[in-house]
Backbone bond lengths (Angstrom), bond angles and torsions (degrees), N, CA, C in turn:
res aa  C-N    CA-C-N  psi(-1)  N-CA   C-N-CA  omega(-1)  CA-C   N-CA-C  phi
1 X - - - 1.444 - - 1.523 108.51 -
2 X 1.017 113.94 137.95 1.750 125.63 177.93 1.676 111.41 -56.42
3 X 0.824 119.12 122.41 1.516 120.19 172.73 0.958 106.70 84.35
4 X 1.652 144.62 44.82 1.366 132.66 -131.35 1.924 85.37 -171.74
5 X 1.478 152.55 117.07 1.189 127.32 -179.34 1.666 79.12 -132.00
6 X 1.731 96.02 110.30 1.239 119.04 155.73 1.750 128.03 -74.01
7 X 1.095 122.07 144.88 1.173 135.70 -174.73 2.043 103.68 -87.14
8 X 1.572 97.89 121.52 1.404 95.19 -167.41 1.454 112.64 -71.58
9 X 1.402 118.03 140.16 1.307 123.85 -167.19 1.504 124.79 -39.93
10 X 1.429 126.21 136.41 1.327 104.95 -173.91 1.623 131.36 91.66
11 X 1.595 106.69 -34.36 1.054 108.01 -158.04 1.863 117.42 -85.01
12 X 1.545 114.36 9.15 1.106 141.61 178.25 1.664 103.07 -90.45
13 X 1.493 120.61 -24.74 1.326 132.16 179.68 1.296 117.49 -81.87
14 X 1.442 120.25 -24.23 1.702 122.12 -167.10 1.755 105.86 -75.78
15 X 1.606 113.12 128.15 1.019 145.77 174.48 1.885 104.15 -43.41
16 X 1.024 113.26 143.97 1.436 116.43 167.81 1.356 117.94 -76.02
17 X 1.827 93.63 124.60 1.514 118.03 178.93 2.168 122.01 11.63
18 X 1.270 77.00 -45.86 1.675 87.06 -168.80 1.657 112.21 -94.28
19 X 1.721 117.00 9.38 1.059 102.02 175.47 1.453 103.85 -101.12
20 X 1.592 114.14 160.75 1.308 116.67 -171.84 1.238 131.48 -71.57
21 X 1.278 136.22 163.13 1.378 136.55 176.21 1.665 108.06 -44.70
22 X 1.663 128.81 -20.11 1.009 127.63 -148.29 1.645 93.92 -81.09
23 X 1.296 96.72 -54.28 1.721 129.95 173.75 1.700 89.75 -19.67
24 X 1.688 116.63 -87.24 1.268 119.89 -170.76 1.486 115.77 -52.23
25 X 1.199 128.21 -39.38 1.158 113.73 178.56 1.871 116.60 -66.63
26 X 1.146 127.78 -41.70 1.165 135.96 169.02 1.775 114.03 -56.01
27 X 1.589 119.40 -34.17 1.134 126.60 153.18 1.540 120.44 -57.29
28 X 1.130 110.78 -47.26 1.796 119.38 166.43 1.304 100.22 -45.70
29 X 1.403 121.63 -79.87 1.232 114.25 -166.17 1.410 116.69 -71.53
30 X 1.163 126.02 -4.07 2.253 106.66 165.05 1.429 85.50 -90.22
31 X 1.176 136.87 -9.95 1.876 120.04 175.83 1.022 91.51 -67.58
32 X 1.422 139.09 -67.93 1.844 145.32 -144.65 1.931 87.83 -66.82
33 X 1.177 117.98 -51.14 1.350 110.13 -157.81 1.373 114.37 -75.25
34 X 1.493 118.50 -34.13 1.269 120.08 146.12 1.157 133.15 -33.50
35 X 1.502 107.68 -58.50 1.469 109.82 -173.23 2.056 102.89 -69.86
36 X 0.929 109.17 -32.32 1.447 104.69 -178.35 1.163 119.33 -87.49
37 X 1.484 128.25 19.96 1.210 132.63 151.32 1.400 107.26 -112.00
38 X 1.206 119.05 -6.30 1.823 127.71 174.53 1.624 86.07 -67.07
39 X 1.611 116.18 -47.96 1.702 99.36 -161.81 1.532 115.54 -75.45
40 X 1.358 114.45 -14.18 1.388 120.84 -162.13 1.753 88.56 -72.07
41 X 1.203 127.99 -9.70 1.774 131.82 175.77 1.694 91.97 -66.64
42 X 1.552 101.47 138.03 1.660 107.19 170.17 1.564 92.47 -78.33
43 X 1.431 125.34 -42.03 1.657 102.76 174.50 1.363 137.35 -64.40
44 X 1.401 117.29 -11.33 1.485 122.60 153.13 1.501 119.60 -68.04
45 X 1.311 124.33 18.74 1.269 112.19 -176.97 1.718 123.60 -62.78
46 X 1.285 77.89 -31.53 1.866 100.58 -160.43 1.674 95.91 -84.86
47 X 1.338 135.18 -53.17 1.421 141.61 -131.02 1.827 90.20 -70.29
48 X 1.167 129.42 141.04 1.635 136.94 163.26 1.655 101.72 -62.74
49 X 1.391 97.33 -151.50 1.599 95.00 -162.28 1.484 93.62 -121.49
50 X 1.637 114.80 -5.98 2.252 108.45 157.40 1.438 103.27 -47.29
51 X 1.502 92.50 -70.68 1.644 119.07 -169.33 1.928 106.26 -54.12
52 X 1.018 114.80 -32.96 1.655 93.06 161.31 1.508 130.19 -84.44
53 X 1.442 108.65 -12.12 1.129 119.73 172.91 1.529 122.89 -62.50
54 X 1.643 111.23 -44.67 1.213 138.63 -143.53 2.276 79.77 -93.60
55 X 1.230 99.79 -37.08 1.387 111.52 173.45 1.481 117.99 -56.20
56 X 1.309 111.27 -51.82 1.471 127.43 -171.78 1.834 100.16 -79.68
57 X 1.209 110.68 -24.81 1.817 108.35 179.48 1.598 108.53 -83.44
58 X 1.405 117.01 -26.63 1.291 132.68 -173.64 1.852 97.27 -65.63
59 X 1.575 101.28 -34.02 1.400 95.34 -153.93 1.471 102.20 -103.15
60 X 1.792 123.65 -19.47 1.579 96.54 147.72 1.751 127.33 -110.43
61 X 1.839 85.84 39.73 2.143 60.15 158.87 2.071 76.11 -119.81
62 X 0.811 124.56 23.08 1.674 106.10 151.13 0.936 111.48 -81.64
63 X 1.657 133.30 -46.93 1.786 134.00 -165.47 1.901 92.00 -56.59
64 X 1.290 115.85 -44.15 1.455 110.09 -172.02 1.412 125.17 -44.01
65 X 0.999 138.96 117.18 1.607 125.91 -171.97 1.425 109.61 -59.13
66 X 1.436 125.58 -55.91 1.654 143.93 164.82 1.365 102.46 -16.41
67 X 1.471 122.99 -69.09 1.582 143.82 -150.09 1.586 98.35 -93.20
68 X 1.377 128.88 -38.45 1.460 122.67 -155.66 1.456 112.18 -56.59
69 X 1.404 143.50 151.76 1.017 148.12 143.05 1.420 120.76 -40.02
70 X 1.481 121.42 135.87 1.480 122.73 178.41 1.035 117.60 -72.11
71 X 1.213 137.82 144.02 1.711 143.75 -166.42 1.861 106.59 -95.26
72 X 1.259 111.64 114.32 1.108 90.81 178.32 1.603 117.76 -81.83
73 X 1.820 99.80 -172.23 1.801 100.96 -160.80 1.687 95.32 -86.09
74 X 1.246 89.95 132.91 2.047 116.43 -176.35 1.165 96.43 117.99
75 X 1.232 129.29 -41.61 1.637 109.28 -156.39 1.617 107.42 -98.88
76 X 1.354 103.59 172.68 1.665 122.97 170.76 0.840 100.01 -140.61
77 X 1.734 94.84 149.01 1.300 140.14 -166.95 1.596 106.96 -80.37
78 X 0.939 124.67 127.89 1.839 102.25 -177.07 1.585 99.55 -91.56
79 X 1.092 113.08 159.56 1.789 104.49 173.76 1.250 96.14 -124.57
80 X 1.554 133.19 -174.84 1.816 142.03 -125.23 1.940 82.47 -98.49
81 X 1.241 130.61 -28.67 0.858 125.04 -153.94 2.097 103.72 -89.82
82 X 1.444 101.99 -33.26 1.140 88.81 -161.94 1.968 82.88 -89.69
83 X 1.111 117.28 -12.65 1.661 104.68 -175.01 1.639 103.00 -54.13
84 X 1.811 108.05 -56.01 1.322 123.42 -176.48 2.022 112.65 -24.65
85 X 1.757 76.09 -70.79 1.763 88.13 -175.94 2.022 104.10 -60.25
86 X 0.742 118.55 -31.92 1.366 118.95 171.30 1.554 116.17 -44.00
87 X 1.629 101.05 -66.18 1.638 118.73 162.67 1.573 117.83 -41.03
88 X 1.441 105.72 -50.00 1.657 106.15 -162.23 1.698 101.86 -80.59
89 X 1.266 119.25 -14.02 1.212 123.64 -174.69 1.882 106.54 -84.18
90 X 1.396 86.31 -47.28 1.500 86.77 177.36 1.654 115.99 -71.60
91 X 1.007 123.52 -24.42 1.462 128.82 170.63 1.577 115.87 -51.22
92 X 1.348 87.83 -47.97 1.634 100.23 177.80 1.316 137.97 -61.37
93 X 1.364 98.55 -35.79 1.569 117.46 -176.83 1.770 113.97 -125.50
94 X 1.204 127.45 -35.48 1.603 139.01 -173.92 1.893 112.38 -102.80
95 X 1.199 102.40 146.29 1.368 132.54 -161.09 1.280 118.38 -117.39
96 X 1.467 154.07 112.24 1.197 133.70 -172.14 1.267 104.66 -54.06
97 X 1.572 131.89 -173.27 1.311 158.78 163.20 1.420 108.02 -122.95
98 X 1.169 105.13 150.30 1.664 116.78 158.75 1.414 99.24 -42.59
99 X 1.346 117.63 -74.74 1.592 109.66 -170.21 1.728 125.17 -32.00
100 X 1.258 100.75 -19.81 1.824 106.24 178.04 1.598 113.12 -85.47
101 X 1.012 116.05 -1.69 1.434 125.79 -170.11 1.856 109.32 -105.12
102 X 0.832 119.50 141.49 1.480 133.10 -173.13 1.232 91.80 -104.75
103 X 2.020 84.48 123.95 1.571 107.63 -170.44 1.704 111.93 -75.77
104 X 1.605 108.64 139.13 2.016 103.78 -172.37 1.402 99.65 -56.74
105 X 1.368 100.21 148.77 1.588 118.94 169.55 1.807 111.14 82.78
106 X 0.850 103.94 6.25 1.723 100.61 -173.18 1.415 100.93 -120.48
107 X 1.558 140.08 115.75 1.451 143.76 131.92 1.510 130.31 7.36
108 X 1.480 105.18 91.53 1.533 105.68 -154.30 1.122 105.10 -75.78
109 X 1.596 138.67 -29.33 1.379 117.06 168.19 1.698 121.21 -60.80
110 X 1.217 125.91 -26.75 1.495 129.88 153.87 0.828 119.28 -48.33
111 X 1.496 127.11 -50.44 1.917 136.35 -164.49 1.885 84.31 -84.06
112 X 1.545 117.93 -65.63 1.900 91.02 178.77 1.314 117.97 -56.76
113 X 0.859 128.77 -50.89 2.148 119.69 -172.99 1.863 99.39 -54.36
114 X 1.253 127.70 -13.87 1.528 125.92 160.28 0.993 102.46 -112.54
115 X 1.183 156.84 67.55 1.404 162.21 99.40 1.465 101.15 -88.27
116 X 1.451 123.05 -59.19 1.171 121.46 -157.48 2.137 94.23 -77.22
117 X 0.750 128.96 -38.22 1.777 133.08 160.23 1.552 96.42 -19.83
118 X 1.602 98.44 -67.46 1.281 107.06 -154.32 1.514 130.08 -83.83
119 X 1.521 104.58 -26.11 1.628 111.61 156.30 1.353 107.38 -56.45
120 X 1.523 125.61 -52.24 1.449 131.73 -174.38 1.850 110.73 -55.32
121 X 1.165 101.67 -22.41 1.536 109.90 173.58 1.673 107.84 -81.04
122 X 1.169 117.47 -65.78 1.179 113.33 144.22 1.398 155.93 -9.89
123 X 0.757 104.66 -46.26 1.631 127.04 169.54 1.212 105.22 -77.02
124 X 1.770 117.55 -42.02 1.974 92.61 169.38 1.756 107.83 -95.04
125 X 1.051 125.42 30.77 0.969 129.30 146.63 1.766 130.75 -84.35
126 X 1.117 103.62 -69.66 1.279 125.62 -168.04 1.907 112.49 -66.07
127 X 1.254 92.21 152.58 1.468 96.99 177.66 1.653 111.02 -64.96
128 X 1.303 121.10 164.66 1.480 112.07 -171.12 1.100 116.34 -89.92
129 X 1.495 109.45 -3.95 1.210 118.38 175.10 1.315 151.31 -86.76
130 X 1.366 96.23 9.24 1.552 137.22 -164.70 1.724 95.60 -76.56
131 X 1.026 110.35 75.46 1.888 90.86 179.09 1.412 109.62 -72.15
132 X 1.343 128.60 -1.25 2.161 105.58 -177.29 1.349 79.79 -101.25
133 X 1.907 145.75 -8.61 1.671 94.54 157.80 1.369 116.86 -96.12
134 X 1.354 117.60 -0.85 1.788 116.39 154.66 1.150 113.81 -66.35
135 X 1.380 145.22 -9.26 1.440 137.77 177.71 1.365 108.54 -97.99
136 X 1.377 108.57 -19.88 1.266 111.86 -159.33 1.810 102.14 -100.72
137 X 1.302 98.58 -40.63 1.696 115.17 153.62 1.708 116.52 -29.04
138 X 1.513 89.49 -74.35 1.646 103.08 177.13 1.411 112.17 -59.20
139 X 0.935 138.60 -28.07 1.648 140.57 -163.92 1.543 76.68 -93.33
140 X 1.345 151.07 -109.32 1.078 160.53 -165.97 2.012 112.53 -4.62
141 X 1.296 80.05 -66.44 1.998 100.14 174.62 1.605 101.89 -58.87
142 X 1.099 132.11 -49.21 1.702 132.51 -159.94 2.029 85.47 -57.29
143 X 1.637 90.93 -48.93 1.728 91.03 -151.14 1.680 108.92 -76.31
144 X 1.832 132.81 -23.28 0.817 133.72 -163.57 1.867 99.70 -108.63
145 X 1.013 130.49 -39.94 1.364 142.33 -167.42 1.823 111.71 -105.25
146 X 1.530 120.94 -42.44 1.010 98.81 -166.62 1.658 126.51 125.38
147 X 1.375 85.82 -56.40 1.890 103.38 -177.62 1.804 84.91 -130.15
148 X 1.494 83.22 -179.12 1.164 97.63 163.23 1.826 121.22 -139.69
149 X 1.074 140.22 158.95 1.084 141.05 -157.48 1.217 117.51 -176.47
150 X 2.078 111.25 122.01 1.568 98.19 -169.97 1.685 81.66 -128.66
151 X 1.765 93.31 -161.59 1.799 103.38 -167.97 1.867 94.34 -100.42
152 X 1.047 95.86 131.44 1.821 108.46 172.59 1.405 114.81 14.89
153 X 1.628 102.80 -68.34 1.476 117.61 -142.50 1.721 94.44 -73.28
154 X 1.563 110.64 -30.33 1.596 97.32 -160.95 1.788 89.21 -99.78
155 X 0.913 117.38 35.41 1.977 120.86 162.31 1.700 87.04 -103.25
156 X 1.378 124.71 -64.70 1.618 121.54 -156.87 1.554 89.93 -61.93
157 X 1.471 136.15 4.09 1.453 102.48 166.19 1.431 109.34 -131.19
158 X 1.358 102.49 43.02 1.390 96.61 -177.13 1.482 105.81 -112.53
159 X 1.649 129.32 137.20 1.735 127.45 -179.04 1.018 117.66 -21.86
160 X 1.443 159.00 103.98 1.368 159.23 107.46 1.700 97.19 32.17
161 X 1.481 120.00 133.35 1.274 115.84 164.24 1.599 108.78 -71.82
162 X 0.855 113.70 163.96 1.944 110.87 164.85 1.141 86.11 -98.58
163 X 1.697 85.15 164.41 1.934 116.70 -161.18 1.183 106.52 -129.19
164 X 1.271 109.76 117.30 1.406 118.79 177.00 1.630 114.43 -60.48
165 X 1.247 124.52 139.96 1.135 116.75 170.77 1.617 115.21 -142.29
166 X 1.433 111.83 141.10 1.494 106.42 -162.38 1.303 98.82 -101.48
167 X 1.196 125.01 126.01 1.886 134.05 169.49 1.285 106.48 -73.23
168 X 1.259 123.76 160.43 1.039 151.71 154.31 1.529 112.53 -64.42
169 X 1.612 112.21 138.40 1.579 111.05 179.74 1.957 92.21 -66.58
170 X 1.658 114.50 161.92 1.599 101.73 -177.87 1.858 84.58 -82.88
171 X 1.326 100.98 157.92 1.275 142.03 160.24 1.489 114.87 -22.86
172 X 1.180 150.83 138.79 1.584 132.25 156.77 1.314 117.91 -130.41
């Protein structure tokens, strides 16, 4: 935007002076992998590659504790683990809709900040049990906010991550 001095992509992410070249390259690549699971969202269809960028910076200075946004009182914060099981659940069983898709010809950061309005309206509507507008929630929040964050009731019904657990070698 004209008159507008944006901060070049990324550049809120670079490691201090003294970390190694290895650092950035390994930062390169969770940027690329990020961003290419940002597109696998039917609402990223539309956004260029500023607007996913500006997406993918949103989403690690939230992981940062320092930088993150404060959670307000009712809601939770989801963390990487319960998004995952969120994802793998929805993979399994849920389907996008037309409604997840950004309509041609219309300004997708406009059409998401009213999607994301309107899931958020939603959400004190709807039962908590609704997982395609919790998927659709989470896909929405990752790309406009960063984190994601819902109200109590629709965390107690969301899949349990599985738990790793380390065995013991057997006995001899």
């Amino acid at each position: 935007m004209p008159g507008i001095k944006r901060k070049a992509a990324g550049s809120g992410d670079v490691p201090d002076a003294g970390a190694g070249e290895a650092s950035l390259a390994s930062l390169a690549v969770r940027r690329e992998r990020l961003k290419a699971s940002l597109l696998s969202f039917p609402e990223a269809a539309a956004l260029d590659e500023l607007q996913l960028d500006d997406a993918a910076d949103r989403i690690f200075k939230e992981y940062d504790p320092s930088t993150a946004t404060p959670t307000p009182e009712g809601m939770v914060r989801l963390d990487d683990d319960s998004i995952i099981a969120a994802f793998s659940f929805a993979n399994l069983l849920l389907t996008s809709t037309a409604e997840d898709e950004p309509p041609a010809g219309v300004d997708p950061l406009v059409w998401l900040d009213e999607r994301r309005q309107a899931l958020d309206e939603a959400t004190k509507r709807s039962e908590p049990n609704n997982s395609r507008l919790v998927i659709a929630k989470i896909r929405v929040d990752l790309l406009t906010k960063g984190y994601v964050e819902l109200p109590k009731p629709y965390v107690e019904c969301m899949p349990v991550p599985p738990t790793v657990r380390a065995r013991s070698p057997p006995r001899t």
